[in-house]
Backbone of each chain as ProteinMPNN parsed JSONL, in Angstrom:
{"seq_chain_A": "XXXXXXXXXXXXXXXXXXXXXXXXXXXXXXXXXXXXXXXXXXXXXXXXXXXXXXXXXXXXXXXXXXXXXXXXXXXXXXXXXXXXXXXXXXXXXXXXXXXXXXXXXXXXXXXXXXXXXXXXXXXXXXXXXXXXXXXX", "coords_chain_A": {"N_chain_A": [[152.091, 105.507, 304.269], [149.551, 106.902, 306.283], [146.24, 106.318, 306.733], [144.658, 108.363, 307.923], [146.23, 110.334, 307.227], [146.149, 110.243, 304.681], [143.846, 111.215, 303.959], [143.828, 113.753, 305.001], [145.738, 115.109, 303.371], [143.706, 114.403, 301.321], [141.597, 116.129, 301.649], [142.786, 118.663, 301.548], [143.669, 119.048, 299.021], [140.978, 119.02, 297.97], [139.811, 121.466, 298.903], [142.176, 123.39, 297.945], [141.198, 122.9, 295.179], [138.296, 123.884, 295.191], [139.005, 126.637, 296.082], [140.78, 127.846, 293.992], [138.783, 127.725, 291.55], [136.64, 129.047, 292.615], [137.799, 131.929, 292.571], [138.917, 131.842, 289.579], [135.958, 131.9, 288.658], [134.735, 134.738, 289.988], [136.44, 136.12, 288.645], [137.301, 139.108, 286.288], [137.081, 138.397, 283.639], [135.619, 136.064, 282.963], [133.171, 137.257, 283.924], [132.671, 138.641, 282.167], [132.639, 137.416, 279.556], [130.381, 135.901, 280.333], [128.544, 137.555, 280.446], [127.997, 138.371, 277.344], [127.582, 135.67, 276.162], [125.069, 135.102, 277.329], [123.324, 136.926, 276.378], [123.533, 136.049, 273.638], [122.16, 134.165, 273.945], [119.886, 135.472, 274.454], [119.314, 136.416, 272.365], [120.248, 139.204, 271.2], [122.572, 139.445, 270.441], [124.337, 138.345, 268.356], [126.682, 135.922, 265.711], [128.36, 136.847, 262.73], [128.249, 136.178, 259.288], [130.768, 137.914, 258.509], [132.517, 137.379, 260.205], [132.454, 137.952, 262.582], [131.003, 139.264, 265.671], [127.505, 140.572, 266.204], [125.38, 143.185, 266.593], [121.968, 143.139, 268.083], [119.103, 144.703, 267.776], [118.516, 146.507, 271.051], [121.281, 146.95, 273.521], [122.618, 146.561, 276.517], [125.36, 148.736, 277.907], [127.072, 147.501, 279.433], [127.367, 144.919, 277.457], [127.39, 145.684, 275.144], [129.862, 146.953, 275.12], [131.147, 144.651, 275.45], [131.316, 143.278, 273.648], [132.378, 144.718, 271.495], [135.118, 144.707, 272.451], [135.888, 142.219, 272.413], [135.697, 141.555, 269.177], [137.425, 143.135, 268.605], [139.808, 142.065, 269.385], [139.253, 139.795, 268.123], [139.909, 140.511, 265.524], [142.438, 141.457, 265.586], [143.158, 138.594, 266.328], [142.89, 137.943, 263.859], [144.338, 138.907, 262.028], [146.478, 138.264, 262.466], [146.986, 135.427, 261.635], [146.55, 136.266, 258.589], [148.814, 137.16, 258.359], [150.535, 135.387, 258.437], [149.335, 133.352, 256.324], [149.282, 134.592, 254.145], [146.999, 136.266, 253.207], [144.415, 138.323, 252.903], [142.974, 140.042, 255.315], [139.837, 140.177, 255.632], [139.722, 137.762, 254.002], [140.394, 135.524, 256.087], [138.949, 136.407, 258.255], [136.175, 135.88, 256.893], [136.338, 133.366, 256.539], [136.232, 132.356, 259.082], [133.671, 133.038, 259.521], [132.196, 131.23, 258.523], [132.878, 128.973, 259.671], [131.842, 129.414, 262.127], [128.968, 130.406, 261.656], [128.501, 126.965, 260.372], [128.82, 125.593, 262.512], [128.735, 126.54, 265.364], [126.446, 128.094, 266.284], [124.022, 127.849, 268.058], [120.472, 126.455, 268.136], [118.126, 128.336, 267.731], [119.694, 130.769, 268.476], [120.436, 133.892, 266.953], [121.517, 135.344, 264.219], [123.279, 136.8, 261.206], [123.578, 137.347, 257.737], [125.692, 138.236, 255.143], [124.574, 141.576, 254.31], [121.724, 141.152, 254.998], [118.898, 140.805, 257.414], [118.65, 140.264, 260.74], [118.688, 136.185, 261.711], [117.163, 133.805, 263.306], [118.44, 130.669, 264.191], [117.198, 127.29, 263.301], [116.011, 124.587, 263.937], [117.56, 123.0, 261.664], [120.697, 122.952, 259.307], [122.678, 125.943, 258.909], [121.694, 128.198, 256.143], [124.78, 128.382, 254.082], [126.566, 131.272, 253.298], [128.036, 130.821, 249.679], [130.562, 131.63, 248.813], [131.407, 129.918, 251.066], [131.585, 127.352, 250.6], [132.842, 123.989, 250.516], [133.223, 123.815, 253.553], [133.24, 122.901, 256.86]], "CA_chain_A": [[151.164, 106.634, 304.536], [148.496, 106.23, 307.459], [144.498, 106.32, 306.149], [144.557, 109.624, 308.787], [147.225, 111.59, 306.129], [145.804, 110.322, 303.264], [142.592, 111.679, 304.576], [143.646, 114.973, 305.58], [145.751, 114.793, 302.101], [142.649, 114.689, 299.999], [140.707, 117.315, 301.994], [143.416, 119.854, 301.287], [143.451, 118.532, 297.53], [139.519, 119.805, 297.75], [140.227, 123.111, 299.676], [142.632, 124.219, 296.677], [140.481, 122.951, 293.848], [137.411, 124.619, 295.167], [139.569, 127.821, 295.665], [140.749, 128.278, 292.514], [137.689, 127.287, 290.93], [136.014, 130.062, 293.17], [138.597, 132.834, 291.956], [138.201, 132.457, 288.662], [134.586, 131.592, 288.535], [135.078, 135.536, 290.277], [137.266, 137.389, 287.788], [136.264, 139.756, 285.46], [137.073, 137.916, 282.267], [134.154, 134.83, 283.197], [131.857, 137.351, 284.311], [132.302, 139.313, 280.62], [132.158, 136.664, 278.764], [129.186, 135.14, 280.395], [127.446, 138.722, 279.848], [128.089, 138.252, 276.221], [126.991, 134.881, 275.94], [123.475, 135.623, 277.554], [122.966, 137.888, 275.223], [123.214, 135.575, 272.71], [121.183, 132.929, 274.157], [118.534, 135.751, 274.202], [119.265, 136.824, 270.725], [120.101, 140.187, 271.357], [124.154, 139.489, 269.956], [124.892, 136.561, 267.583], [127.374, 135.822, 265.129], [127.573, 137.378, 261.478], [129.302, 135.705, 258.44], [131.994, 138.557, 257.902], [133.904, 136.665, 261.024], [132.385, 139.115, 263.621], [129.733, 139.113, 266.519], [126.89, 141.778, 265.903], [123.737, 143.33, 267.831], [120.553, 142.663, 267.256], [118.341, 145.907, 268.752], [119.44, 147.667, 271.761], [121.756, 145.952, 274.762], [123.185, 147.536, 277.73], [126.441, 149.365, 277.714], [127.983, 146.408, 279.003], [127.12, 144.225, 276.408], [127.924, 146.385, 273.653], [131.563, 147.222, 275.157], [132.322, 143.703, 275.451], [131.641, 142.731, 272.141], [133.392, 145.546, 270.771], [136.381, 144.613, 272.569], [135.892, 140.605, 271.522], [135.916, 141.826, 268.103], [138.931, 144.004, 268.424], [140.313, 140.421, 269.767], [139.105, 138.858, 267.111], [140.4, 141.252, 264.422], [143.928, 140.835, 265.794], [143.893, 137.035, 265.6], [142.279, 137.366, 261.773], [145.956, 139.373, 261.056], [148.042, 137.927, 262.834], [146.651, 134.646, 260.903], [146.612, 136.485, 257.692], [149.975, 137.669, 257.762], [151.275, 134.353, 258.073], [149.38, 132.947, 254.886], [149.773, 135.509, 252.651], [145.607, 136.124, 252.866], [144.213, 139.335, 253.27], [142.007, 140.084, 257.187], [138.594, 139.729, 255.257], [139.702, 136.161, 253.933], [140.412, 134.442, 257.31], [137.516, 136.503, 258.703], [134.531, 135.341, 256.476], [136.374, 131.742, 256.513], [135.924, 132.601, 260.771], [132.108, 133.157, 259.852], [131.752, 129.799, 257.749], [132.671, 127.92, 261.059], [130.891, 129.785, 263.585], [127.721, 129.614, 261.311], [128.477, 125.937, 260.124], [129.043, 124.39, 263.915], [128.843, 127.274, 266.584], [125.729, 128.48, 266.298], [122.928, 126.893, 268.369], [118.807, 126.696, 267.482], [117.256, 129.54, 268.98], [120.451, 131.911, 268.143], [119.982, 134.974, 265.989], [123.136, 134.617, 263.092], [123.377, 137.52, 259.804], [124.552, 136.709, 256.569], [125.915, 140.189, 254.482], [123.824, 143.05, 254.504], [120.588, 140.863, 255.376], [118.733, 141.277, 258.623], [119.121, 138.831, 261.894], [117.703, 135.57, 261.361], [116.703, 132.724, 264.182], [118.507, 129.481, 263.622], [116.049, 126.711, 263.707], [117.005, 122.814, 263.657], [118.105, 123.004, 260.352], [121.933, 124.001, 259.738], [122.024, 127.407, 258.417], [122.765, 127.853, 254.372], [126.041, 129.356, 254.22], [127.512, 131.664, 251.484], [128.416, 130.318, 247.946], [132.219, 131.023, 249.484], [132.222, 128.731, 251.951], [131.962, 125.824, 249.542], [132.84, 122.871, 251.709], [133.119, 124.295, 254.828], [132.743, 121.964, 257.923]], "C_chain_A": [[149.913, 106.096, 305.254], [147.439, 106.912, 306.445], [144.656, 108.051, 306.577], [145.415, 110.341, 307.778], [146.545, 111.473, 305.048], [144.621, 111.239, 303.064], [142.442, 113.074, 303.872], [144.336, 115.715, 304.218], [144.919, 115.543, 300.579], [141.813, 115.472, 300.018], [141.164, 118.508, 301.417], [143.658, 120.217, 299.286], [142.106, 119.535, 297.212], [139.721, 121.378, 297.867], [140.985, 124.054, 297.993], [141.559, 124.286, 295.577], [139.278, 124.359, 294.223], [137.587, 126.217, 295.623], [140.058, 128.662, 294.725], [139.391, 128.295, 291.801], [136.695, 128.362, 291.062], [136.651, 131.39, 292.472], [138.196, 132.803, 290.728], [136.85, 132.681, 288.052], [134.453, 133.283, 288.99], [135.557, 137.052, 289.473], [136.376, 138.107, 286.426], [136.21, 139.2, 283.881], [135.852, 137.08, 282.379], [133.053, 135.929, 283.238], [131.42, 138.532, 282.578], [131.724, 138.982, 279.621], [130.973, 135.797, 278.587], [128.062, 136.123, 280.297], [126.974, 138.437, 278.341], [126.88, 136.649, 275.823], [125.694, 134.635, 276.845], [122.907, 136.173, 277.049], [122.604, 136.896, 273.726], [122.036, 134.466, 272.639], [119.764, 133.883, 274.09], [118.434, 136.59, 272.634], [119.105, 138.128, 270.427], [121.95, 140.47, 270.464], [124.168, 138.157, 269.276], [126.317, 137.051, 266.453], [127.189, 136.471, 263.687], [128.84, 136.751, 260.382], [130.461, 136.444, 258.357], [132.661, 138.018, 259.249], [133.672, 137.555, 262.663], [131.206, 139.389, 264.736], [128.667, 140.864, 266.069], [125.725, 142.303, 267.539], [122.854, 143.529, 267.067], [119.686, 143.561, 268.258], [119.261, 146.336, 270.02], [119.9, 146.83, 272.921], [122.26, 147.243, 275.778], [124.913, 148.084, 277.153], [127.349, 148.25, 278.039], [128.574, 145.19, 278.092], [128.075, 144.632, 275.485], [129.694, 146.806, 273.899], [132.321, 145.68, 274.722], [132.357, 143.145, 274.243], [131.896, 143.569, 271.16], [134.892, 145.043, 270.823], [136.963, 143.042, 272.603], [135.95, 141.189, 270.15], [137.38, 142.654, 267.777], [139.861, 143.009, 268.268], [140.617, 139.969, 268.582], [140.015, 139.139, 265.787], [142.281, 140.89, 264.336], [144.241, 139.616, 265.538], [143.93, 136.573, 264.214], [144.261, 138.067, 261.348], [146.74, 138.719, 261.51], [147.861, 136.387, 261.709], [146.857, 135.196, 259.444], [147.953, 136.965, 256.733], [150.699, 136.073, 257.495], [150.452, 133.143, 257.07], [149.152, 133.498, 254.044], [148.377, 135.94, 252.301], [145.371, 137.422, 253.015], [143.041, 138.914, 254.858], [140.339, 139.434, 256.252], [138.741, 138.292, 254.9], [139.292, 135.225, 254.942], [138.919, 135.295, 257.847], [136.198, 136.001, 258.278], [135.264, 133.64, 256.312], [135.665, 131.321, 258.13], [134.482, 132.092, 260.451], [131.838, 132.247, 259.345], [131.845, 128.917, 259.257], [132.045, 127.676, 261.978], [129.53, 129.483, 263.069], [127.307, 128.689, 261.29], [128.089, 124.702, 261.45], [129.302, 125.082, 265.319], [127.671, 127.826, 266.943], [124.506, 127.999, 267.048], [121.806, 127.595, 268.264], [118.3, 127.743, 268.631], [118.152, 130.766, 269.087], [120.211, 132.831, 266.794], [121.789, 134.51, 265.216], [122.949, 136.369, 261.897], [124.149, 137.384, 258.913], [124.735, 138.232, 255.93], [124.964, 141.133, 255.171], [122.227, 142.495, 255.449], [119.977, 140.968, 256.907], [118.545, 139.888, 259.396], [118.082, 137.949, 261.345], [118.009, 134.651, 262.979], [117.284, 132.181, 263.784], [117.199, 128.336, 264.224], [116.637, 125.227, 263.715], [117.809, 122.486, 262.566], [119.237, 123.57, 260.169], [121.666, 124.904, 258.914], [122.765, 127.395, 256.843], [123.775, 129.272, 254.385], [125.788, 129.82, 253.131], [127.912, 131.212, 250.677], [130.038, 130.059, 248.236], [132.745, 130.319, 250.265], [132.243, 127.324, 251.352], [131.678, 124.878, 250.679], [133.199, 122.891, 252.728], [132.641, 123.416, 255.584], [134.166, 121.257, 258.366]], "O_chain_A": [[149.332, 105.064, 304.918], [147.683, 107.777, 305.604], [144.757, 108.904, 305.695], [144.808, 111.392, 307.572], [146.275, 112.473, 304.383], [144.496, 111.935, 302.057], [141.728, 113.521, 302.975], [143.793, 116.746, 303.821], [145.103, 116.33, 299.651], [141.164, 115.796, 299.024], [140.414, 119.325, 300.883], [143.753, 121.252, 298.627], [142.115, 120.516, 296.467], [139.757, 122.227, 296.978], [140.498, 124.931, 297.28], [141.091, 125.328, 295.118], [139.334, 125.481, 293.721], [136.633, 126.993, 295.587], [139.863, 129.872, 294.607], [139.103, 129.457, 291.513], [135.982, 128.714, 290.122], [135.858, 131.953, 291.717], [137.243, 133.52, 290.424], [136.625, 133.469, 287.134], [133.747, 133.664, 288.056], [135.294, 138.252, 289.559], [135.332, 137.805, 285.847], [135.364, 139.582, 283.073], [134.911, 137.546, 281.737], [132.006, 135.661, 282.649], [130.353, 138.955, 282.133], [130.855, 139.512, 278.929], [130.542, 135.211, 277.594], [126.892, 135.785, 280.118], [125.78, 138.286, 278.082], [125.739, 136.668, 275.36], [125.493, 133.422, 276.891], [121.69, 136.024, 277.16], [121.642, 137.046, 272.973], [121.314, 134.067, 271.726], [118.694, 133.363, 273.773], [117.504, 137.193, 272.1], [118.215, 138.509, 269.667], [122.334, 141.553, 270.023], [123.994, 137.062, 269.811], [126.821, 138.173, 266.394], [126.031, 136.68, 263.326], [130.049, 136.832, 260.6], [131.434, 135.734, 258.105], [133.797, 138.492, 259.243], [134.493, 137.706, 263.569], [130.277, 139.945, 264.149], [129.148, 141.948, 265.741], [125.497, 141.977, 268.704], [122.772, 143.909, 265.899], [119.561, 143.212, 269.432], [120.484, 146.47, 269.974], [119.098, 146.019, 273.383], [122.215, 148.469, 275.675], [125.428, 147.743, 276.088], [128.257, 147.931, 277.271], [129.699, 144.699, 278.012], [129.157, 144.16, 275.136], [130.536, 146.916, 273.008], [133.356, 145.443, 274.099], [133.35, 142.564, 273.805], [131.678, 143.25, 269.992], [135.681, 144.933, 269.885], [138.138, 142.715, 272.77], [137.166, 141.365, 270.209], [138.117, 142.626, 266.791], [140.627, 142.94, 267.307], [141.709, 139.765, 268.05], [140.658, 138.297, 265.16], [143.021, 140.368, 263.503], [145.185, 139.274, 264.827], [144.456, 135.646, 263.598], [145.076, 137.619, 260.542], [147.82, 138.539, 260.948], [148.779, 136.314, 260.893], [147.543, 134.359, 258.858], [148.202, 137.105, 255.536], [151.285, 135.751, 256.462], [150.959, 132.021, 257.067], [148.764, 132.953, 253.011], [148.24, 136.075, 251.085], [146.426, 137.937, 253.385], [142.557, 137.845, 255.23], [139.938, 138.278, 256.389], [137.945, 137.519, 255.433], [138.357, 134.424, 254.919], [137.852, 134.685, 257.778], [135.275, 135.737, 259.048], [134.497, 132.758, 255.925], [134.893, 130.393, 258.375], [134.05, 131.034, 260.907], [130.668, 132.075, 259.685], [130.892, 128.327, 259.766], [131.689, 126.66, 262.574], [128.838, 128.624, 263.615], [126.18, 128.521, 261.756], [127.494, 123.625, 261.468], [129.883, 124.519, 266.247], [127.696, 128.17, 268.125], [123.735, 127.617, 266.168], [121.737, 128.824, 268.26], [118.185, 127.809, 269.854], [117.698, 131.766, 269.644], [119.82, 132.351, 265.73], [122.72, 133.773, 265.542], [122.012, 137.002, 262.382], [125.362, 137.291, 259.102], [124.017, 139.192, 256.211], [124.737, 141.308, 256.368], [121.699, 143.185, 256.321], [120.859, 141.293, 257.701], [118.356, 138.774, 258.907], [117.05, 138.301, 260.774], [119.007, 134.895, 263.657], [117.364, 132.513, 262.602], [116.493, 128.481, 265.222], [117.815, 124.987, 263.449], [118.724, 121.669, 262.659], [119.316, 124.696, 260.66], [120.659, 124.891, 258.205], [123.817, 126.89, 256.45], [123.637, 130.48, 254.575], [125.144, 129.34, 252.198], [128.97, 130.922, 251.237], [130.682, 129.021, 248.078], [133.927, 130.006, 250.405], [132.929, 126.376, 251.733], [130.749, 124.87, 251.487], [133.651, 121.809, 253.106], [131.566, 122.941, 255.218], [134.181, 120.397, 259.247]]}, "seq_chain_B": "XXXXXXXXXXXXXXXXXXXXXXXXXXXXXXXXXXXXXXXXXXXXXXXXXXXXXXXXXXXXXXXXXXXXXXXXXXX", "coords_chain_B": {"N_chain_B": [[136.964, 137.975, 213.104], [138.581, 139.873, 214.057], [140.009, 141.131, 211.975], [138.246, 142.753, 210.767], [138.468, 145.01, 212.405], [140.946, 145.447, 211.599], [141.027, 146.551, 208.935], [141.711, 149.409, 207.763], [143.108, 150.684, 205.469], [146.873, 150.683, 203.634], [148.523, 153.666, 204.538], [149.196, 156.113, 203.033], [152.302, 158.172, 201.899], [153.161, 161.249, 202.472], [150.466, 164.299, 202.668], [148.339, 162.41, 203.258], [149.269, 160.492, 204.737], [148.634, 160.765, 207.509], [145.65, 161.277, 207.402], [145.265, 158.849, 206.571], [146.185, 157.055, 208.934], [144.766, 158.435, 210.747], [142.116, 157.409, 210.082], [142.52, 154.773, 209.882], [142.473, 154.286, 213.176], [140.285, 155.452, 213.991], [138.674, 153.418, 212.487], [139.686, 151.342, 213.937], [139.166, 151.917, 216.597], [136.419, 151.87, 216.459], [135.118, 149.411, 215.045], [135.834, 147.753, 217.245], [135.016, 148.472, 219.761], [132.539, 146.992, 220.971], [134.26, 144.767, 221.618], [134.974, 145.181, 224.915], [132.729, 145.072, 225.989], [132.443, 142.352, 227.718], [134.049, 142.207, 229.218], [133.64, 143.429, 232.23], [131.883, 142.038, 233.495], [133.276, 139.457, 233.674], [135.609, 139.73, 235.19], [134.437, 139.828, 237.808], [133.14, 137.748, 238.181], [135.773, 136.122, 238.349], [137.124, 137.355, 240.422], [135.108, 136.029, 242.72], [135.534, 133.619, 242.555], [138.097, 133.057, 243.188], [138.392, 134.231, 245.631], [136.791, 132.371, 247.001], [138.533, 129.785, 246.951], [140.494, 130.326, 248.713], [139.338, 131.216, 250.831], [137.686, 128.95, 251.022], [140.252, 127.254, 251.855], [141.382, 128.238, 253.682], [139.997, 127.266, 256.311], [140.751, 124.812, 258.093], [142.547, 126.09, 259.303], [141.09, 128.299, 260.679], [139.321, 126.679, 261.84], [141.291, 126.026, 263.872], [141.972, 128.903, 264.917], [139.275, 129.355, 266.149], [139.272, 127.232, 268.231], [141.565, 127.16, 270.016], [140.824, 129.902, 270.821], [139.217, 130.629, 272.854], [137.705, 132.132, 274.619], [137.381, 134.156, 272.954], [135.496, 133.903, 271.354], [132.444, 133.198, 272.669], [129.282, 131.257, 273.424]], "CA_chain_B": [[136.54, 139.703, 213.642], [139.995, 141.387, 214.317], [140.119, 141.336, 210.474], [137.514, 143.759, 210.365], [139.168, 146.199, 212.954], [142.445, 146.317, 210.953], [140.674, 146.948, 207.62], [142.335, 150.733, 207.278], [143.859, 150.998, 203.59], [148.319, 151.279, 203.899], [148.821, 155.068, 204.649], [150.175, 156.947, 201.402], [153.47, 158.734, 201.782], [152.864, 162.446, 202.072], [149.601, 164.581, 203.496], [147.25, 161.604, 203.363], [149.715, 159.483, 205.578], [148.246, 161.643, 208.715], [144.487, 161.16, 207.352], [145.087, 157.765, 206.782], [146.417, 156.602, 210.236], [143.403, 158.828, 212.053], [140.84, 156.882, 209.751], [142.815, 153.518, 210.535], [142.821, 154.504, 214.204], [138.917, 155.414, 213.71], [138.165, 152.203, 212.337], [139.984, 150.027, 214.727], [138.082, 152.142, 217.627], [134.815, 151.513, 215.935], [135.227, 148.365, 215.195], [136.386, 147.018, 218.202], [134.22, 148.651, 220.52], [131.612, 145.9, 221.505], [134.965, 143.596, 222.91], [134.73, 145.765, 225.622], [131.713, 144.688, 226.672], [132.116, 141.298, 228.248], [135.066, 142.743, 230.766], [133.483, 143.781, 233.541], [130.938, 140.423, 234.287], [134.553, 138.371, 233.878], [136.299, 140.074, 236.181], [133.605, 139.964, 239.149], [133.137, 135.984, 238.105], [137.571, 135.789, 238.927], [137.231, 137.49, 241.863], [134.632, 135.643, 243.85], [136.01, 132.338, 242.385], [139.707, 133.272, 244.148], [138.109, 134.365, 247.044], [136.068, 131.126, 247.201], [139.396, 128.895, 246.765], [141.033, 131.001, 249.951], [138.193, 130.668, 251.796], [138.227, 127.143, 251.519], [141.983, 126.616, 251.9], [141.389, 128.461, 255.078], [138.794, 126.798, 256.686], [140.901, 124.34, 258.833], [143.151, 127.163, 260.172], [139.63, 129.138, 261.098], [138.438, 125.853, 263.562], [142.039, 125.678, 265.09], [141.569, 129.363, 265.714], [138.19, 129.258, 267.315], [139.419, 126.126, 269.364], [142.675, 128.12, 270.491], [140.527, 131.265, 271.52], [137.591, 130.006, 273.418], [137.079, 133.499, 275.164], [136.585, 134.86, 271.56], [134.01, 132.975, 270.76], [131.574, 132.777, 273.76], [128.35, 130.718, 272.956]], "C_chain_B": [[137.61, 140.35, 213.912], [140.319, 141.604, 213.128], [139.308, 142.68, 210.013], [138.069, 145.47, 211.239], [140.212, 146.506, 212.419], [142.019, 146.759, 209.446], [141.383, 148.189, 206.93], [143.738, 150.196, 205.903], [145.461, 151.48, 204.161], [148.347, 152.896, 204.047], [149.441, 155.497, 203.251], [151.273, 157.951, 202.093], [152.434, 160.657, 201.72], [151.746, 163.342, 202.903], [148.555, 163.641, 203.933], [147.962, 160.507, 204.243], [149.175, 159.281, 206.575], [146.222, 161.012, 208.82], [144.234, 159.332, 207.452], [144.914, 156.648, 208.088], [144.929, 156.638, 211.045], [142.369, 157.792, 211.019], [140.831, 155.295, 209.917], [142.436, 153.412, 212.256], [140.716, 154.495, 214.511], [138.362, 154.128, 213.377], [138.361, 151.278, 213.217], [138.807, 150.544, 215.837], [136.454, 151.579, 217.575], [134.764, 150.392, 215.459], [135.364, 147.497, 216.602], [135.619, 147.243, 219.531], [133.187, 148.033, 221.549], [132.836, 144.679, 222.201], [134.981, 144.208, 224.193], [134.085, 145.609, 227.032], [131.286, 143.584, 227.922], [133.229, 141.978, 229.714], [134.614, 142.979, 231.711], [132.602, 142.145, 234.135], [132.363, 139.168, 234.35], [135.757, 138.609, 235.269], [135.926, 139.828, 237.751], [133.846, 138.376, 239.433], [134.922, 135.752, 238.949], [137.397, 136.355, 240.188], [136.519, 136.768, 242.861], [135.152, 134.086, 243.594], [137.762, 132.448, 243.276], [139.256, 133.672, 245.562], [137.492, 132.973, 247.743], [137.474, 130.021, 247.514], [140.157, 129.82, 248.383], [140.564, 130.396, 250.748], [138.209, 129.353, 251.891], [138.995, 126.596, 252.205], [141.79, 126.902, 253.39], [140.441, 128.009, 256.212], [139.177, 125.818, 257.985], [141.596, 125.227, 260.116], [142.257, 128.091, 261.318], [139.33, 128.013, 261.932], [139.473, 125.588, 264.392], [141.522, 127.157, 265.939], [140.674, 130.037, 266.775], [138.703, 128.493, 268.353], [140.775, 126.507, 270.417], [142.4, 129.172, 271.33], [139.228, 131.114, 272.067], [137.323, 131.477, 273.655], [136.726, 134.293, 274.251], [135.372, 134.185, 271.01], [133.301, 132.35, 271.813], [130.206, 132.092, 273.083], [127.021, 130.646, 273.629]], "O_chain_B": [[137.512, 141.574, 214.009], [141.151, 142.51, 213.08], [139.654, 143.458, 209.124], [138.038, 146.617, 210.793], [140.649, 147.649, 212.55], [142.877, 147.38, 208.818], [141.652, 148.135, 205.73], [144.795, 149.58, 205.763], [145.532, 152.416, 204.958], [147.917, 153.253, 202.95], [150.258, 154.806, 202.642], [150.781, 158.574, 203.034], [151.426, 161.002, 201.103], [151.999, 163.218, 204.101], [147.867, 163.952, 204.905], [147.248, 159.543, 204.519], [148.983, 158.13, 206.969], [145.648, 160.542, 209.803], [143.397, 158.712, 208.108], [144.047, 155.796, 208.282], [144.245, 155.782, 211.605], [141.587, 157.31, 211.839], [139.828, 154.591, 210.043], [142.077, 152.285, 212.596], [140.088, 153.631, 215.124], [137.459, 153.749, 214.122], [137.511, 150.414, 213.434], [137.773, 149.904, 216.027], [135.678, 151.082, 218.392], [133.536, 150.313, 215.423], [134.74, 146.439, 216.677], [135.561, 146.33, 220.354], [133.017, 148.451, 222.695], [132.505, 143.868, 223.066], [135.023, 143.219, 224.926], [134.371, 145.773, 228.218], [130.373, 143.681, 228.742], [132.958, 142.081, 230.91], [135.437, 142.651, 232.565], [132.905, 141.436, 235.094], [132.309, 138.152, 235.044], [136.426, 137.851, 235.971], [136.724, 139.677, 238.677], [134.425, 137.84, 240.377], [135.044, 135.231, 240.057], [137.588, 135.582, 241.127], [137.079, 136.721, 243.956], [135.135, 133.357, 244.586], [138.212, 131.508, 243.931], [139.91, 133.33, 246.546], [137.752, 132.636, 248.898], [137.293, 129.368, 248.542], [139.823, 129.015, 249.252], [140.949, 129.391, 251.346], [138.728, 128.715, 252.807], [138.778, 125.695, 253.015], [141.976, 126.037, 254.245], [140.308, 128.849, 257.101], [138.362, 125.772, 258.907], [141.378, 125.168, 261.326], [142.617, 128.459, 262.436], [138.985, 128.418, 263.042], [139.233, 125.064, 265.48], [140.953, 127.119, 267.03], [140.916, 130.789, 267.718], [138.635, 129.0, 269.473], [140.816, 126.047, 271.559], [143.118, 129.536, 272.262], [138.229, 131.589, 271.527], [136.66, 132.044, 272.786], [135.862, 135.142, 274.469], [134.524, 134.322, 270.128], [133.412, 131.137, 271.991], [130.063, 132.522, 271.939], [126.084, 130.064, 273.082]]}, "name": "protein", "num_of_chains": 2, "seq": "XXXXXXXXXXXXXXXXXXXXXXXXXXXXXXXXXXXXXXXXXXXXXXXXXXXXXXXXXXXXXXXXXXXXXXXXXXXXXXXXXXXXXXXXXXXXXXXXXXXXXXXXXXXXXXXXXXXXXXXXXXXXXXXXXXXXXXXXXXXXXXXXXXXXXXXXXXXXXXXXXXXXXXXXXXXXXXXXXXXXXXXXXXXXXXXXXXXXXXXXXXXXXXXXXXX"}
């Protein structure tokens, strides 16, 4: 293989990557999910122990659809999980919210534990529920 | 103490068999009344202790399926 193919080769190598890369960087799933997670970074949507994203005051219509229809998501993977260990949906869901609280959550994200109202996380990890025991 | 709820006197043969029973039946009720009491704070205690042991158990299953469903869990 001449230098000149290998060349022309590794250009076309580029060409694809940064075509794909463009596409989905494009589609509407990235640009949903990166609605969502802006939201959280401004602490308008965070996470809530029962296994489930919430809102925190008022968001746009897009917002609020997509984390309806992430939770719908979500709900489905808690059964389909629950059927196959014999758990009920709330189980695997508040085990969900032990994780996301425990190691998903970053400082400066809003979080809710039960009934209580949004809190800030701060450097400190956040004190779980009594049920998550040893969670991590 | 369950000595004191069965206290009711043998029934007598005849019309007082009837009186006897209801005043056995009376005594055990009234007697026994205060076990009652502890049932409901035992029951709550079993339930969040079984939910707690779940929860646990499930805990590794819960970070495969965050790590499985990235798009569910945006950050």
């Amino acid at each position: 293989m001449t230098r000149k193919s290998s060349f022309l080769l590794a250009a076309l190598g580029l060409a694809v990557v940064g075509l794909t890369g463009a596409l989905l960087s494009s589609g509407p799933a990235m640009a949903q999910s990166g609605v969502v997670a802006s939201a959280m970074a401004a602490g308008t949507v965070g996470e809530q122990a029962d296994g489930y994203l919430g809102i925190n005051g008022s968001v746009s219509a897009e917002v609020r659809a997509e984390v309806e229809s992430i939770n719908i998501k979500r709900r489905a993977a808690y059964t389909d999980l629950a059927a196959k260990r014999g758990v009920t949906v709330a189980d695997v869901a508040a085990a969900t919210g032990c994780q996301t609280l425990a190691s998903r959550v970053k400082p400066g994200q809003v979080y809710r534990i039960g009934t209580g109202g949004w809190q800030t996380k701060g450097s400190a990890p956040i004190p779980l529920p009594g049920y998550c025991a040893t969670a991590n | 103490m369950s000595q004191m709820c069965e206290q009711g006197r043998p029934a007598r043969p005849g019309g007082y068999a009837l009186g006897g029973a209801a005043a056995g039946i009376a005594l055990l009720l009234g007697g026994c009344i205060t076990v009652k009491a502890p049932d409901k704070p035992i029951e709550i205690n079993l339930n969040v202790k079984v939910q707690q042991e779940v929860v646990v158990r499930l805990q590794k299953d819960a970070q495969d399926l965050i790590q499985n469903n990235p798009e569910l869990f945006p950050q």
